[in-house]
C-alpha positions as CSV (number, residue, x, y, z in Angstrom):
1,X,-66.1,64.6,-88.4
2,X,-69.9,64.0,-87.7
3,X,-70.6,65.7,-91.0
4,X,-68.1,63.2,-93.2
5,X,-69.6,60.6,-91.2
6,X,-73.1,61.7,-92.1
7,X,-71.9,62.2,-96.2
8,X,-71.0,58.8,-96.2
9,X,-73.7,57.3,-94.4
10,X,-76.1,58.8,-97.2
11,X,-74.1,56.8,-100.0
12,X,-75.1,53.4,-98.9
13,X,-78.0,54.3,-96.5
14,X,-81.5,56.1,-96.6
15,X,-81.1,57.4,-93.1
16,X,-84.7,58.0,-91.3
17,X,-86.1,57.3,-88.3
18,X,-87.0,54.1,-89.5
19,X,-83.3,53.4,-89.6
20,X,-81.3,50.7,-87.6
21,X,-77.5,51.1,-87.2
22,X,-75.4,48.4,-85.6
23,X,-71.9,49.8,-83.9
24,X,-69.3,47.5,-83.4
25,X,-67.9,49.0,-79.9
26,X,-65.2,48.1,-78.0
27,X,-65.2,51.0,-75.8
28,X,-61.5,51.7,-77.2
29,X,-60.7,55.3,-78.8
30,X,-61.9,54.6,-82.7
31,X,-65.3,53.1,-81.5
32,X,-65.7,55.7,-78.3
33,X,-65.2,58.5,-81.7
34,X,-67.6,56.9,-84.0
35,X,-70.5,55.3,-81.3
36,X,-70.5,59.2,-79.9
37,X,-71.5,60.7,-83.5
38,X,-73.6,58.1,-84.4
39,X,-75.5,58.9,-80.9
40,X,-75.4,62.6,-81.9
41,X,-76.7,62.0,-85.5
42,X,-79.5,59.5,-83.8
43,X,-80.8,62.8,-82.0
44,X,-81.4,64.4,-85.1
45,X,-83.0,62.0,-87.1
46,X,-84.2,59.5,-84.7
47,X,-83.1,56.1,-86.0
48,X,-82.3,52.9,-83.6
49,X,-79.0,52.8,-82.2
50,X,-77.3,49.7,-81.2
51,X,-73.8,49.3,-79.7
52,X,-72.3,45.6,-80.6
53,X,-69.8,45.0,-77.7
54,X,-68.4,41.2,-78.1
55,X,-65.7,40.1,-75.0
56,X,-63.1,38.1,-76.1
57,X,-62.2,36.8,-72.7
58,X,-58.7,37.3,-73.1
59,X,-58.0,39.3,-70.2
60,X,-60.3,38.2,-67.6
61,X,-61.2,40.7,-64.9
62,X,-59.9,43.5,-67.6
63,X,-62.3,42.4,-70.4
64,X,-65.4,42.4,-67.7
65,X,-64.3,45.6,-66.8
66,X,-64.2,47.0,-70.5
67,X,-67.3,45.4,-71.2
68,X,-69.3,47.3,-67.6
69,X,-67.7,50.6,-69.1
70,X,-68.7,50.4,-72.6
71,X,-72.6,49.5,-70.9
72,X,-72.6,52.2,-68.5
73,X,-71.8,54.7,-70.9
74,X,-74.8,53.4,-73.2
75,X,-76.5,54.0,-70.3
76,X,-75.6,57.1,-69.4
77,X,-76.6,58.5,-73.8
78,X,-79.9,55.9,-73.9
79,X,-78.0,53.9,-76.6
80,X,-79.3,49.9,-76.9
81,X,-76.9,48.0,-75.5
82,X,-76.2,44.1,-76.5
83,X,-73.1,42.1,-75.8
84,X,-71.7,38.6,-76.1
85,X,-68.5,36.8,-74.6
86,X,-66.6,34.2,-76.2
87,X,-66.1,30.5,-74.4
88,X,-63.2,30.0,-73.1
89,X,-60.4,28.2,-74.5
90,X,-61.4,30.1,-78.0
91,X,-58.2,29.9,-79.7
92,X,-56.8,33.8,-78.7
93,X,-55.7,34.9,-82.6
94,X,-56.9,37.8,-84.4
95,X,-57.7,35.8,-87.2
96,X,-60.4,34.1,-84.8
97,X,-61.6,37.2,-82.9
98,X,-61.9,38.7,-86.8
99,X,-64.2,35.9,-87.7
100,X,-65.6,35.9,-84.4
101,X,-66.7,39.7,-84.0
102,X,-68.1,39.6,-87.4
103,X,-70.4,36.7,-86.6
104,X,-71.3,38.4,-83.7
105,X,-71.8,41.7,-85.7
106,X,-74.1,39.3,-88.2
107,X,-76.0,37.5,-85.4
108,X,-77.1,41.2,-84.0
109,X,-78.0,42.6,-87.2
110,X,-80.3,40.1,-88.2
111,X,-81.9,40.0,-84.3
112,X,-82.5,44.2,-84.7
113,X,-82.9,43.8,-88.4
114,X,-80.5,46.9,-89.5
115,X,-79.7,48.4,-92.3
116,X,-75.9,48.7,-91.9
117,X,-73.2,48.0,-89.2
118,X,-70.4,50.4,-88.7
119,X,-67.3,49.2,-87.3
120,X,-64.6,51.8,-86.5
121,X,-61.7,51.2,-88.6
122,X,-59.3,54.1,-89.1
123,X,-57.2,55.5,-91.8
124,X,-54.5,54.7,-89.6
125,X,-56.3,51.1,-89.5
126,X,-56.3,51.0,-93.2
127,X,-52.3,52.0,-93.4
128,X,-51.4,49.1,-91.1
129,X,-53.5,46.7,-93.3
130,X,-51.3,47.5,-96.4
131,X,-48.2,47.2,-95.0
132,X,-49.3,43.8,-93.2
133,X,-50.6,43.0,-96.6
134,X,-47.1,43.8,-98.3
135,X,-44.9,42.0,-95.9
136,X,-47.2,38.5,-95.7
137,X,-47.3,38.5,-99.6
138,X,-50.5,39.9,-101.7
139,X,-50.9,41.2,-104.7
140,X,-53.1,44.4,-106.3
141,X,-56.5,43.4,-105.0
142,X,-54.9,43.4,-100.8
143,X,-52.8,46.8,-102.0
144,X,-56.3,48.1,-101.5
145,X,-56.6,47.7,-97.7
146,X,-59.6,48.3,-96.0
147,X,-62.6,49.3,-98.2
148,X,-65.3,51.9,-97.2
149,X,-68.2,49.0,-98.2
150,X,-67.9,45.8,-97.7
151,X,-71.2,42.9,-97.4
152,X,-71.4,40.7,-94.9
153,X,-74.3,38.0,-95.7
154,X,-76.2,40.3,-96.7
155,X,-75.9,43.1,-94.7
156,X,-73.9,46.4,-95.4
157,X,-70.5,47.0,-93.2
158,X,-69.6,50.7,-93.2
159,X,-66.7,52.6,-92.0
160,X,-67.4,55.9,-92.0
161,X,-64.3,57.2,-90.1
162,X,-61.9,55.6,-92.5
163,X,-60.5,58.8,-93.9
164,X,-59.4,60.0,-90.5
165,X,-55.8,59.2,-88.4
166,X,-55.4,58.3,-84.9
167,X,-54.7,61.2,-84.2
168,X,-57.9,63.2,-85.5
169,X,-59.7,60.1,-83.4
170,X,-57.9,61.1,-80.4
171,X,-58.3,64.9,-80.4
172,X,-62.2,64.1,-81.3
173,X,-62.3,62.1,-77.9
174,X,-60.3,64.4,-75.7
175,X,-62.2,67.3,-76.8
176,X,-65.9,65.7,-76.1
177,X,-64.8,64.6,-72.9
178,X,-64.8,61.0,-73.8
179,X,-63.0,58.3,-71.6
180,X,-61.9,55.2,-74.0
181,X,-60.6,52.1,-72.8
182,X,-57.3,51.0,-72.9
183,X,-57.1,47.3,-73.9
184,X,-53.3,46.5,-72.4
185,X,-53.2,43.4,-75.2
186,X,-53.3,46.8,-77.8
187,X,-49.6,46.9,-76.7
188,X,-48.7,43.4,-76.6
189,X,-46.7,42.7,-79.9
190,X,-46.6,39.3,-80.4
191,X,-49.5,40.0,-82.3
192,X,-48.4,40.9,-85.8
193,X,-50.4,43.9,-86.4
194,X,-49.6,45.8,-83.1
195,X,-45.9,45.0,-84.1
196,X,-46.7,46.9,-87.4
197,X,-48.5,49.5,-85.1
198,X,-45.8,49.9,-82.3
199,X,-42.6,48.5,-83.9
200,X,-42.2,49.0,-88.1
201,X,-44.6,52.2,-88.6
202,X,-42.3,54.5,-86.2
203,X,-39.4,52.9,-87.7
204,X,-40.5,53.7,-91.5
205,X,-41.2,57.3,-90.5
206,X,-38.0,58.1,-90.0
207,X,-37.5,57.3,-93.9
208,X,-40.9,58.7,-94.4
209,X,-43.2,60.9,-92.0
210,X,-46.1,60.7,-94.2
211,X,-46.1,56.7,-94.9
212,X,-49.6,56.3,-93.7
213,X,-50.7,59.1,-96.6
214,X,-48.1,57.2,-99.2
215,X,-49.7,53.8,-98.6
216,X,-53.0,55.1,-99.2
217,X,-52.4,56.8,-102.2
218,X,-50.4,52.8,-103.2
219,X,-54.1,52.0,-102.1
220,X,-56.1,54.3,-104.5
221,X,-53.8,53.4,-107.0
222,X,-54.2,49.7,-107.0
223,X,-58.1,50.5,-107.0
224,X,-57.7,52.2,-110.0
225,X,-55.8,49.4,-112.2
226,X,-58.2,46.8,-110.6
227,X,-61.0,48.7,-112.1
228,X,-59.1,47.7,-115.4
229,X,-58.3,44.2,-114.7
230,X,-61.5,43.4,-113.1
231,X,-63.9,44.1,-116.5
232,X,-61.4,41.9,-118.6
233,X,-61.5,38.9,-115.8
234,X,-65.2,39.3,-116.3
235,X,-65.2,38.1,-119.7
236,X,-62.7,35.2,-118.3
237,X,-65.2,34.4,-115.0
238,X,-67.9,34.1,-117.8
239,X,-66.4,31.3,-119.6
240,X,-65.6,29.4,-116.1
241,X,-68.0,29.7,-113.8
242,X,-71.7,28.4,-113.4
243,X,-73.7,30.2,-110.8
244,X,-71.9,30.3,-107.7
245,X,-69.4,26.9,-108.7
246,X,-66.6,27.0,-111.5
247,X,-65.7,24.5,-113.9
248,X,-62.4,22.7,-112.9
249,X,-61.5,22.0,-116.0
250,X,-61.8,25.2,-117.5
251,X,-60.1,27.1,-114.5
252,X,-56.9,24.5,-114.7
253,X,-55.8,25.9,-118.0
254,X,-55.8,29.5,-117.3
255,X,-51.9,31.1,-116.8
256,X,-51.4,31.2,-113.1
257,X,-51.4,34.8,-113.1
258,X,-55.1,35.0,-113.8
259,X,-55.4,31.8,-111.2
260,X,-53.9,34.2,-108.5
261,X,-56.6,37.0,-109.5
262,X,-59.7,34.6,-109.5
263,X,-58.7,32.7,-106.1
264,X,-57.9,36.2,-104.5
265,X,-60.9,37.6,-105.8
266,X,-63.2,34.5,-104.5
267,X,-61.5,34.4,-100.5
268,X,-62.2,38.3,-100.7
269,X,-66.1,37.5,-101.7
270,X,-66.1,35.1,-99.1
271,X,-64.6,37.5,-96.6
272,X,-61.6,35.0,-96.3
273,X,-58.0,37.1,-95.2
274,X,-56.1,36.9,-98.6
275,X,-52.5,36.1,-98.6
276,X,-50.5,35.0,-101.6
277,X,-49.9,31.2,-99.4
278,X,-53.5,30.6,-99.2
279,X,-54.1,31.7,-102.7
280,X,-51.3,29.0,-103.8
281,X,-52.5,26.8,-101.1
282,X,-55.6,26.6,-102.9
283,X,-54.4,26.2,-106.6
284,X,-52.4,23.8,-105.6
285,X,-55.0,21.8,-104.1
286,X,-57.4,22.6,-107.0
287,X,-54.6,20.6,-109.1
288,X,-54.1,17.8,-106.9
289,X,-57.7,16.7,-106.5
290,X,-59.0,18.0,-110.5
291,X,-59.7,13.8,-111.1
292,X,-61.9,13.3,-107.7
293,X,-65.1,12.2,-108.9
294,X,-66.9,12.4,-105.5
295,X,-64.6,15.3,-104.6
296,X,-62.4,16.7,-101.9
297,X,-62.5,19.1,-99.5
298,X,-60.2,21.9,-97.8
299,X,-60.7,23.9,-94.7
300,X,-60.3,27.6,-95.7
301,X,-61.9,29.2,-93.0
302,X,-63.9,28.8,-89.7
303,X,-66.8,27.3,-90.9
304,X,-65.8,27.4,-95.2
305,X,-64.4,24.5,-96.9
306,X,-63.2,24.7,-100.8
307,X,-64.9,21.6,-102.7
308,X,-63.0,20.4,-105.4
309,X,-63.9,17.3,-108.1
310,X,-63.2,17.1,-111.7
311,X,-66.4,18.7,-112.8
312,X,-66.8,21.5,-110.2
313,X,-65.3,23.7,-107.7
314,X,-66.7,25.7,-105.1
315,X,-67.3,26.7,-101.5
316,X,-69.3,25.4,-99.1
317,X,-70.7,26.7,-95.3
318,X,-71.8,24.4,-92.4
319,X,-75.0,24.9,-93.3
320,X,-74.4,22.5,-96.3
321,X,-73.8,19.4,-93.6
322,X,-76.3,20.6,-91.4
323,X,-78.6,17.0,-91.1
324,X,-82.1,17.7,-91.7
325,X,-83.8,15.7,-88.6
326,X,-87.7,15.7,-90.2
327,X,-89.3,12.8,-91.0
328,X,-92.6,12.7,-92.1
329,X,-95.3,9.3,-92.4
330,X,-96.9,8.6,-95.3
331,X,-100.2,7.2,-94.8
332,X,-101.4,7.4,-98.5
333,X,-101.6,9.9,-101.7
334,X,-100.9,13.3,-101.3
335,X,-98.6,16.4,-101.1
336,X,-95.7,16.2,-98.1
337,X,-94.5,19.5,-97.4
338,X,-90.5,18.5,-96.2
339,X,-89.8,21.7,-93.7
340,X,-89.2,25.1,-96.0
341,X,-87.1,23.0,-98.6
342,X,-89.7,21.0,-100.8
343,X,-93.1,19.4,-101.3
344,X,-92.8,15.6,-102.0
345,X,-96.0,14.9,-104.3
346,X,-97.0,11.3,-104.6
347,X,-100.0,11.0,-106.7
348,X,-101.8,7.8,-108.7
349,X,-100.8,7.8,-112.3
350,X,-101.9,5.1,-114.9
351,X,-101.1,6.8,-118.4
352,X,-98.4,5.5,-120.4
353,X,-95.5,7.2,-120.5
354,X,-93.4,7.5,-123.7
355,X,-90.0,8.4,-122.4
356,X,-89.4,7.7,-118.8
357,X,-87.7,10.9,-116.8
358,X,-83.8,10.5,-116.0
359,X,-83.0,9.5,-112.7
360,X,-81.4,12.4,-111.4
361,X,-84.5,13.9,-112.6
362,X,-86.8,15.3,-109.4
363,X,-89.9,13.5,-111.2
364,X,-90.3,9.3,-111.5
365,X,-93.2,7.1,-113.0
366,X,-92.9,3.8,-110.6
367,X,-95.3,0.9,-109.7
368,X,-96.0,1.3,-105.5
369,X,-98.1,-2.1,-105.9
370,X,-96.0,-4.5,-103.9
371,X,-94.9,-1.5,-101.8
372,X,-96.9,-1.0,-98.4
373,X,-98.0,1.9,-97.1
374,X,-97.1,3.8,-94.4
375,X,-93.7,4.9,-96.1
376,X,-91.2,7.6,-94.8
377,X,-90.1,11.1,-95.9
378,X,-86.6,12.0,-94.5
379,X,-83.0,12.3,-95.0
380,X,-80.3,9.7,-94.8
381,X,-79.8,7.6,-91.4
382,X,-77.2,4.6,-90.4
383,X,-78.2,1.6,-91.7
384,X,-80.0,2.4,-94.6
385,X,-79.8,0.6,-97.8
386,X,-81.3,0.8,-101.6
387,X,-81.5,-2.0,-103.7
388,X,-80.3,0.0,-106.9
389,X,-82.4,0.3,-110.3
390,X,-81.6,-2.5,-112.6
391,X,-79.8,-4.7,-110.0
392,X,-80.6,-8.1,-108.3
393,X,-78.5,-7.2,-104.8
394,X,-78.7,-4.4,-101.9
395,X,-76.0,-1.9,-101.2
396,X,-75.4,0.4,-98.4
397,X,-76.6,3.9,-98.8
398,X,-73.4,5.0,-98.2
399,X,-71.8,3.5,-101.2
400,X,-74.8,4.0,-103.5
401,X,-74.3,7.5,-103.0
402,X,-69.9,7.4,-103.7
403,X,-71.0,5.5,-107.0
404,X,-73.1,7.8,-107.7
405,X,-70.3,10.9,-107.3
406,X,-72.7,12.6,-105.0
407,X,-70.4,14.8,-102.4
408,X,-70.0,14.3,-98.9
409,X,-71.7,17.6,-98.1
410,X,-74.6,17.0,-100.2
411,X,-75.5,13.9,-98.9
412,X,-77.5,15.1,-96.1
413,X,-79.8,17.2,-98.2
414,X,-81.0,14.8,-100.6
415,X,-84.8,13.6,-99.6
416,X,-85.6,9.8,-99.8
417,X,-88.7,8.6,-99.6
418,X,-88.0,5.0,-97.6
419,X,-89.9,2.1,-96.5
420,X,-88.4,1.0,-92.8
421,X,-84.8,1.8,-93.6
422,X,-84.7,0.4,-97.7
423,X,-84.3,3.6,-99.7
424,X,-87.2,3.4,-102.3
425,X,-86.3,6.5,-104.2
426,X,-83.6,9.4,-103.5
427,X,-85.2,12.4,-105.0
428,X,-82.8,13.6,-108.1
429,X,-80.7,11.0,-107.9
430,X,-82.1,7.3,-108.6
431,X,-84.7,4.7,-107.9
432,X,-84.6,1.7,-106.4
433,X,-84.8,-1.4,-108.3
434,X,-88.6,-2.4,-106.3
435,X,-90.0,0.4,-107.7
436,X,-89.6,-0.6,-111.6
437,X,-92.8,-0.5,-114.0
438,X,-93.6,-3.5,-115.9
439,X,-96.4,-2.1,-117.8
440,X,-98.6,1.2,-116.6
441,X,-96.7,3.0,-113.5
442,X,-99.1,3.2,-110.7
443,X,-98.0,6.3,-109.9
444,X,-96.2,9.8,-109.8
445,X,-93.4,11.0,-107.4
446,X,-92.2,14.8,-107.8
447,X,-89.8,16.9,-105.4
448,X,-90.7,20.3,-106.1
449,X,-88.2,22.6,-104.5
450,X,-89.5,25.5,-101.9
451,X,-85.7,27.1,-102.5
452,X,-84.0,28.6,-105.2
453,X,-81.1,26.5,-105.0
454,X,-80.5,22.6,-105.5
455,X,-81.5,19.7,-103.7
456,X,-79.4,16.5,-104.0
């Protein structure tokens, strides 16, 4: 086993001493297995070992107990330790301790900066999967279970023990002297996949002994024909998609089987459990909401909403409402660094200008001659108000921004520079009506982004 683990290891990793693997460990049988080779491949080529050991809080005393075990035996083999318990009252599903242990998973790779976690999933893991898949409805893409390499923000998820059965796992513990825990809610079936485990596996191997070797060969299959399917949707994703959003439009009049394909494909990428409800969920919603100017949006996910509006459609993280608290005083001319995202550059200007920039455009030529300094750099606050370009009145900023089809989630990111709370230009998106040149502009104003991505 440690050499299969090893061969695998070398596909996706350059394995030195310089190396940093995170284990997802439980301290149950599969992660006992793979935490004890990775410890015995450590002593050979000296990389950094850490074992990732998250407590649900389920069982109370139990999961303290399981977590004291897990730690002494990291202990006992001078493995780096690190564990994390969830609040309680976290909603006890195994969609929620998925998203959950992978965040945590995330949160420790990026602290030890590694260059893969492993988690232990099983071929007997992988077996379960599919047939889960095939009763809650999927379609080729899910008939390919669990996959040796996945990413995860970024980082590399391995499973290098993927090609062995529980029962290769267990024979690998008993005969190395190892001493698992036994997580009692392993047997409680309530939970869907430990009623596949306990219940409909045993019952199918009466009709077929080798089902978990039939459904992986139904796996290698379906990886084969979406090797085929997947360079003609290329040529499809090409004509729809721009960057990381798609056109609405365009996606709206493909046949719905090549709907089903893109949407599966896009909660996989976004390491979203595929099912063929969600995938219709989502069309559906795509349909329904194709006129929103300003757009709508649909919780997919802990933490993942799908953005829809007649021009675009795409996915969006927390970190796109995250407010942006800086504010920064203007005393006169100069460049404004606004935290890591972009310099605001306000500079005198008095050459005429032959065609004015647009005003979603991140540059303006405006007159700041009945405008008092200091001014403020910042984000949107309650209460603030613009007085929009080529009208008499005042509007909320609010409403200046629905008129403008700016989405909610965007909102917060967009950099005004303000005097008091009167919005006197929202950077690549409009000017106010105060800052309008009658003859020379006094000056320039220029966002220059710090980010590959967009502002506003």
């Amino acid at each position: 086993m440690k050499e299969t683990v090893r061969n695998i290891l070398k596909k996706y990793v350059n394995i030195s001493c310089e190396t940093t693997f995170i284990v997802g460990f439980s301290g149950g049988w599969d992660s006992m297995c793979l935490l004890d080779i990775m410890n015995k491949l450590s002593k050979e080529y000296g990389f950094l070992l850490v074992a990732a050991h998250l407590n649900h809080n389920w069982r109370g005393k139990e999961s303290e107990a399981e977590k004291e075990r897990c730690l002494a035996f990291c202990e006992e083999n001078d493995i780096t330790f690190i564990s994390d318990t969830l609040a309680e009252g976290t909603k006890a599903t195994e969609l929620v301790a998925r998203e959950m242990r992978y965040d945590f998973f995330k949160r420790c790779a990026e602290e030890f900066e590694a260059d893969a976690i492993l988690t232990a999933h099983t071929k007997s893991d992988n077996a379960e999967t599919i047939l889960y898949r095939i009763i809650k409805g999927t379609g080729l893409n899910g008939l390919e279970g669990i996959r040796e390499l996945r990413d995860l923000g970024g980082f590399k998820v391995i499973r290098p023990i993927l090609n062995f059965a529980r029962k290769d796992i267990e024979e690998y513990c008993i005969k190395n002297e190892l001493y698992p825990n036994n997580d009692s809610s392993n047997k409680n079936t309530k939970y869907a996949r430990n009623n596949i485990r306990h219940n409909i596996m045993p019952a199918i191997k009466h009709i077929n002994p080798n089902i978990e070797n039939s459904l992986i060969t139904l796996a290698d299959i379906a990886a084969g024909n979406n090797k085929v399917i997947n360079e003609l949707m290329q040529n499809i994703e090409n004509q729809i998609t721009l960057g990381d959003k798609w056109l609405t439009q365009n996606f709206l009049i493909l046949n719905a089987a090549i709907k089903q394909h893109f949407i599966y494909k896009l909660l996989v990428n976004n390491d979203i459990e595929p099912s063929f409800s969600k995938i219709q969920e989502l069309i559906n919603f795509i349909a329904d909401n194709q006129k929103s100017k300003t757009g709508k949006t649909l919780s997919v996910a802990n933490d993942k909403w799908l953005f829809v509006s007649n021009k675009y459609t795409y996915f969006v993280g927390s970190e796109h409402y995250k407010k942006i608290e800086d504010e920064i005083s203007v005393l006169e001319e100069g460049v404004y660094k606004f935290g890591d995202i972009a310099n605001i550059i306000i500079k005198k200007s008095d050459k005429k200008i032959e065609k004015y920039p647009k005003a979603t455009s991140n540059t303006a030529y405006v007159d700041l001659s009945n405008i008092e300094f200091p001014l403020t750099i910042r984000t949107r606050r309650n209460g603030d108000i613009i007085q929009p370009f080529g009208m008499q009145g005042k509007m909320k900023l609010k409403k200046y921004f629905i008129n403008k089809n700016i989405p909610e989630h965007d909102r917060e990111k967009i950099i005004l520079l303000c005097k008091d709370n009167e919005v006197l230009w929202a950077a690549g998106v409009g000017l106010s009506e105060k800052l309008r040149t009658s003859g020379l502009p006094t000056h320039k104003l220029k966002m220059e982004s710090l980010k590959h991505d967009d502002i506003g």
